[in-house]
PyMOL commands that place a pseudoatom at each C-alpha (Angstrom):
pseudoatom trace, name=CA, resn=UNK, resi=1, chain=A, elem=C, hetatm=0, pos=[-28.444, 63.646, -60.348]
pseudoatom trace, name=CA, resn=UNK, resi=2, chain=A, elem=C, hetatm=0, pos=[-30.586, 60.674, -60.926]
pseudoatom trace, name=CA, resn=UNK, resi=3, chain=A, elem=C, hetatm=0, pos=[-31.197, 58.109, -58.677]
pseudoatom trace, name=CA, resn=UNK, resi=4, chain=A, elem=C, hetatm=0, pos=[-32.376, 54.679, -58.845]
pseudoatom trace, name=CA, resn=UNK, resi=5, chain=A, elem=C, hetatm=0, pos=[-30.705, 51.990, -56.211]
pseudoatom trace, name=CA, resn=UNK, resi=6, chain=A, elem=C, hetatm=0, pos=[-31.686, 48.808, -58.129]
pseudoatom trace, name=CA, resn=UNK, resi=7, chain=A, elem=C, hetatm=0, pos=[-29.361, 46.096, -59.277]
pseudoatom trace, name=CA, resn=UNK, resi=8, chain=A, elem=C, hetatm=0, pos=[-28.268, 45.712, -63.131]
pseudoatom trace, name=CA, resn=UNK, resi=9, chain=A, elem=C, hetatm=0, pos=[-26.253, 44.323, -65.100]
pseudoatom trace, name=CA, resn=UNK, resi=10, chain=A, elem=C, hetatm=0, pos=[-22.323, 44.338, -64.956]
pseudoatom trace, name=CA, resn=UNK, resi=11, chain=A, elem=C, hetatm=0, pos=[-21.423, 46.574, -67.889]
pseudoatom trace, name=CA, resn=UNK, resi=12, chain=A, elem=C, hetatm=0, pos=[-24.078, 49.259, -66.962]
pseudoatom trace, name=CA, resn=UNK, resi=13, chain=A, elem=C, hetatm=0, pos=[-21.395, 51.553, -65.390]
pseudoatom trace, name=CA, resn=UNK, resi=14, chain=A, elem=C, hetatm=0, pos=[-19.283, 50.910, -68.393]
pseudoatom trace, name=CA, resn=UNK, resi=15, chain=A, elem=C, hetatm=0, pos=[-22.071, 52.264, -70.848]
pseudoatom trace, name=CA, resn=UNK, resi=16, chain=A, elem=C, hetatm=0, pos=[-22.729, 55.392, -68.226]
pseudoatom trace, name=CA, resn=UNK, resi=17, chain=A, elem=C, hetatm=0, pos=[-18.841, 56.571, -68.729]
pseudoatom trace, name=CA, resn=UNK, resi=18, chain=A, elem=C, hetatm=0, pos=[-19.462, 56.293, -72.453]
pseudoatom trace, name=CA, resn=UNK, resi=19, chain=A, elem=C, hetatm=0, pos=[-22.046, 58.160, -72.508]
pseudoatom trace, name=CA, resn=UNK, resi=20, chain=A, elem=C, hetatm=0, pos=[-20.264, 60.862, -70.223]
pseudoatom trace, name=CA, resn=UNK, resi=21, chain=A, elem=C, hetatm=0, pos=[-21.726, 60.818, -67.201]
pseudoatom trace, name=CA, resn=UNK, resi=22, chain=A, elem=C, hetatm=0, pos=[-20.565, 59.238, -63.678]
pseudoatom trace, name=CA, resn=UNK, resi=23, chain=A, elem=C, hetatm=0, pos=[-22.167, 56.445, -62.437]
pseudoatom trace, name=CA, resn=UNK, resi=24, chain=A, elem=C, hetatm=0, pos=[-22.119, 55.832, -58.071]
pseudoatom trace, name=CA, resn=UNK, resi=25, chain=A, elem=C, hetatm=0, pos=[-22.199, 52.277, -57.637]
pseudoatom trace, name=CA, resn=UNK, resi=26, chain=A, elem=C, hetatm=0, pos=[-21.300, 50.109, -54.610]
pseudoatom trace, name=CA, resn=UNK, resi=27, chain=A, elem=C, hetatm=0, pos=[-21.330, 45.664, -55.010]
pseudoatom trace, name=CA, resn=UNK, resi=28, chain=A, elem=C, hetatm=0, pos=[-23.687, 44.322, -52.748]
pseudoatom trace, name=CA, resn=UNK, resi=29, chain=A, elem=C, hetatm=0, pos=[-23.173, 41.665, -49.961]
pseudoatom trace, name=CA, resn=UNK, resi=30, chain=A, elem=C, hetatm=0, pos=[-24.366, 38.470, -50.658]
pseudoatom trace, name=CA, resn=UNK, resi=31, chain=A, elem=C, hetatm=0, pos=[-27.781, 38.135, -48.592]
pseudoatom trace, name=CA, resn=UNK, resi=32, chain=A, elem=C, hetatm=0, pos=[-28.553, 41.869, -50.107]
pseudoatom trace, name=CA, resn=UNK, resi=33, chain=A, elem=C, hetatm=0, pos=[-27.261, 40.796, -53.936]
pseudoatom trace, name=CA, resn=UNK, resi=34, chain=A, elem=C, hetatm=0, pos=[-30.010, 37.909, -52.951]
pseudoatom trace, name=CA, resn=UNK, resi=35, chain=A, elem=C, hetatm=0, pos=[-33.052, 39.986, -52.334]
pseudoatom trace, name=CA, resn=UNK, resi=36, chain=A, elem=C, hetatm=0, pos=[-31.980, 42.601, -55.089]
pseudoatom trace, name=CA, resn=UNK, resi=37, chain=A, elem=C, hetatm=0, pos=[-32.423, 39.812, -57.214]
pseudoatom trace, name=CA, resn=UNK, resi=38, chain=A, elem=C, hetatm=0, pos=[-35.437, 38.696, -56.278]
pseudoatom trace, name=CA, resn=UNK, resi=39, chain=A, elem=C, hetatm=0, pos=[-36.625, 42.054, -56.491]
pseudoatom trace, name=CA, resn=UNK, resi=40, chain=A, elem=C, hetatm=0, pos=[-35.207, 42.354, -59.869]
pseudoatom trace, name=CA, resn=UNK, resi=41, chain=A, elem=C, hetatm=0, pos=[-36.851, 38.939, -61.086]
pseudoatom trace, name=CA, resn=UNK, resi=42, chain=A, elem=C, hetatm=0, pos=[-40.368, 40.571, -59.951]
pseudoatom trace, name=CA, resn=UNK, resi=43, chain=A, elem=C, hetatm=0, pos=[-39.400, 43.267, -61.427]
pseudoatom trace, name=CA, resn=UNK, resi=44, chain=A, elem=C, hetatm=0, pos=[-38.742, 41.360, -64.965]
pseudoatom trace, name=CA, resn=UNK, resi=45, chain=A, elem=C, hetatm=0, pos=[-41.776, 39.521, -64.513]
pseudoatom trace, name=CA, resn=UNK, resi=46, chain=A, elem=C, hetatm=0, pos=[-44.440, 42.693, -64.541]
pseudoatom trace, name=CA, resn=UNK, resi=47, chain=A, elem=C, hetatm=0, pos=[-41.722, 43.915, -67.692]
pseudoatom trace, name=CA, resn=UNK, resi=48, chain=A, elem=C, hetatm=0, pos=[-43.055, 40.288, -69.404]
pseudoatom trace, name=CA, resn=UNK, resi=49, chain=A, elem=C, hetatm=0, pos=[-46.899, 41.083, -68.469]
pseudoatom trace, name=CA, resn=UNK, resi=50, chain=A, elem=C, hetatm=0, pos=[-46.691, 44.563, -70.014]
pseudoatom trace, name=CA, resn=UNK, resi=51, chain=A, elem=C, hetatm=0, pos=[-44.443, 44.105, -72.720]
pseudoatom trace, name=CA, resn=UNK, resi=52, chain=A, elem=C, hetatm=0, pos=[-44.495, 40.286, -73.574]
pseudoatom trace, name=CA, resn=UNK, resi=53, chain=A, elem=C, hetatm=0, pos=[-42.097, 40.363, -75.941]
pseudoatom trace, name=CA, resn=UNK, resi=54, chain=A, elem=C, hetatm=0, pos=[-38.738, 37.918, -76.332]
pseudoatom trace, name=CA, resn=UNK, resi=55, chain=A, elem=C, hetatm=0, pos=[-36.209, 40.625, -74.710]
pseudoatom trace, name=CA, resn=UNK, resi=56, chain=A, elem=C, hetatm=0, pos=[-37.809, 40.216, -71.309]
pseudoatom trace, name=CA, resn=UNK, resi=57, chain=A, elem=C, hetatm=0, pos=[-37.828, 36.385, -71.296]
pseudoatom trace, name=CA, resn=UNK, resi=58, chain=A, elem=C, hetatm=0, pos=[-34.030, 37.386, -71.996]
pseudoatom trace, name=CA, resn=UNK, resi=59, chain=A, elem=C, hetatm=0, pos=[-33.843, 39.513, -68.985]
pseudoatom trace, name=CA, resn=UNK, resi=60, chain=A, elem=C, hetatm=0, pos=[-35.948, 36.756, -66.812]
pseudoatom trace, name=CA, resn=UNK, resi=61, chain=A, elem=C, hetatm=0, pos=[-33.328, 34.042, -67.777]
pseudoatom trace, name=CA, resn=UNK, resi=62, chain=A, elem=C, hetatm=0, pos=[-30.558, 36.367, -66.665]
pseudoatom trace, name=CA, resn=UNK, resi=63, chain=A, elem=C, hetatm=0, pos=[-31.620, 36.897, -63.379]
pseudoatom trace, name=CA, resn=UNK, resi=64, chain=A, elem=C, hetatm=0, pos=[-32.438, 33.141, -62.618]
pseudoatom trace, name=CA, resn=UNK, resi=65, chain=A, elem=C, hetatm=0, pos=[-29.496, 31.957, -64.004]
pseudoatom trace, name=CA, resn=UNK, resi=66, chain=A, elem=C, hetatm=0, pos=[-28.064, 34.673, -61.562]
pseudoatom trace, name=CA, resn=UNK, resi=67, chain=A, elem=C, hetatm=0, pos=[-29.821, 33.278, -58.208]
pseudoatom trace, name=CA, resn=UNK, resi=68, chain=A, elem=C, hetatm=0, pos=[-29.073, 29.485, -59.923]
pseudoatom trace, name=CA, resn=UNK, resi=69, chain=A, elem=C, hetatm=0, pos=[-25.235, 30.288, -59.417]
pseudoatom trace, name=CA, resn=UNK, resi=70, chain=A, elem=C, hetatm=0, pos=[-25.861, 32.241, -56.352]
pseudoatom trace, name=CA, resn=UNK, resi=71, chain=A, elem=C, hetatm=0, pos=[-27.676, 28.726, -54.730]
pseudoatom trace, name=CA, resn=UNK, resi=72, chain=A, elem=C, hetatm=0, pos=[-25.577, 26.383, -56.297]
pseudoatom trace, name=CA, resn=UNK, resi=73, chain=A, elem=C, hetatm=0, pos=[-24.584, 26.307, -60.398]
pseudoatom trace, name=CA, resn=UNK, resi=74, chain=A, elem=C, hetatm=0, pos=[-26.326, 26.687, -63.933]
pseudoatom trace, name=CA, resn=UNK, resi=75, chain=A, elem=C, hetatm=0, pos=[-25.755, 23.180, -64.382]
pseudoatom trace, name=CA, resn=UNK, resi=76, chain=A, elem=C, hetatm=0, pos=[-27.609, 21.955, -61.067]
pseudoatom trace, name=CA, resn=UNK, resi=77, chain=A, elem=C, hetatm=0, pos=[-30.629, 24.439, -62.158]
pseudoatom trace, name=CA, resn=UNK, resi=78, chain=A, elem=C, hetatm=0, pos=[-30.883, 22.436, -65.567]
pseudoatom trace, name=CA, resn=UNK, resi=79, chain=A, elem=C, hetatm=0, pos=[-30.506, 19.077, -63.686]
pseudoatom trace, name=CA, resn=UNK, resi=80, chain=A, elem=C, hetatm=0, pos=[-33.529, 20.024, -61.670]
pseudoatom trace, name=CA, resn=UNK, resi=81, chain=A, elem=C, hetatm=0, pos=[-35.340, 21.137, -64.861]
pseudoatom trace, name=CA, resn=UNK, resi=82, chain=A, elem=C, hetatm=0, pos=[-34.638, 18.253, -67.097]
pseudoatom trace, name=CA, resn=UNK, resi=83, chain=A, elem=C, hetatm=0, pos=[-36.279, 16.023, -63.959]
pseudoatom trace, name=CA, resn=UNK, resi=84, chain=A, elem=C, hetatm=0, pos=[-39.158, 17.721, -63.310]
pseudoatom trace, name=CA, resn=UNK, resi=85, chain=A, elem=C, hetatm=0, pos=[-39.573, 17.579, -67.052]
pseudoatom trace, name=CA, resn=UNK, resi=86, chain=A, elem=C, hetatm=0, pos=[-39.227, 14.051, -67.409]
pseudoatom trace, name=CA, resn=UNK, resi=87, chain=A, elem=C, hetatm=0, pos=[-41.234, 13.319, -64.486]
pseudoatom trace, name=CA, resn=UNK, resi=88, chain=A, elem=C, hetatm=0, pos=[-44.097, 15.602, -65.015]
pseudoatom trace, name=CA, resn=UNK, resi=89, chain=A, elem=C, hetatm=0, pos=[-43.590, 16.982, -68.396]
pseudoatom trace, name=CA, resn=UNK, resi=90, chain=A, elem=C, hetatm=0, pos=[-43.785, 20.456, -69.983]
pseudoatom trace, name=CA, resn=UNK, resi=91, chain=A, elem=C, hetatm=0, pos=[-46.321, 22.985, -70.974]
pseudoatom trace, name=CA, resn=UNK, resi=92, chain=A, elem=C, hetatm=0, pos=[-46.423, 21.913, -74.916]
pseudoatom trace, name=CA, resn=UNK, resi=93, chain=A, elem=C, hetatm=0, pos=[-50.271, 20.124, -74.849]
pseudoatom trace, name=CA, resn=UNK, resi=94, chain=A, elem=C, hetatm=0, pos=[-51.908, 23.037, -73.002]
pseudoatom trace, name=CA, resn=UNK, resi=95, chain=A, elem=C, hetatm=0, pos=[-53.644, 21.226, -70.803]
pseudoatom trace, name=CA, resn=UNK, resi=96, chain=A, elem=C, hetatm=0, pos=[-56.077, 23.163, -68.942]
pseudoatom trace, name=CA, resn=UNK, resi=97, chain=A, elem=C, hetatm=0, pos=[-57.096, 21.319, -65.526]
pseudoatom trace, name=CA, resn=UNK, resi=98, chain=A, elem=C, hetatm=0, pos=[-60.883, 21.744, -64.525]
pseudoatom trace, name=CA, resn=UNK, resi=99, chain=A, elem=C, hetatm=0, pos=[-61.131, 19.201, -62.116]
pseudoatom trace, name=CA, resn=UNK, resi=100, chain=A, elem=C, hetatm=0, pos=[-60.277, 15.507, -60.536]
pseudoatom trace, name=CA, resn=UNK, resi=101, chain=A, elem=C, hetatm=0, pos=[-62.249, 13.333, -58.475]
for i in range(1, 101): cmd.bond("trace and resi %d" % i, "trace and resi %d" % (i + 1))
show_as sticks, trace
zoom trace
């Protein structure tokens, strides 16, 4: 048996049976489905670093729209987004601080 104890994604047990085998699963209490998926958005982040391909911005996105409607909604998350945005802008020039005086 193989083990691994790490959150994933809801039809993960689903694609064990089809593939034959039985997956052990138990759903996780709130505080502990909160630090699983912190863990897990660490986890995505060093998958980004190595791999730094589209599919892991994907899997980053999941797991923060996860801990958005854990803390309060999607919507909320986007809200805060699209002010900081406005307010302070983006990432599109590249600006590269050196210094301020």
């Amino acid at each position: 048996m193989k083990e691994y104890h790490k959150l994933v994604r809801d039809r993960i047990p689903d694609i064990i049976r089809q593939d034959g085998e039985t997956p052990h699963i138990r759903v996780l209490e709130e505080a502990e489905y909160r630090h699983h998926l912190e863990m897990k958005l660490d986890e995505e982040v060093k998958e980004y670093h190595t791999d730094k391909n589209v599919e892991e911005l994907a899997d980053i996105l999941e797991v923060v729209y996860a801990l958005a409607d854990l803390t309060g909604s999607r919507e909320a998350l986007l809200a805060a987004y699209q002010q900081k945005h406005d307010a302070r802008g983006g990432f599109e020039k590249r600006i590269f601080l050196i210094s301020k005086e």
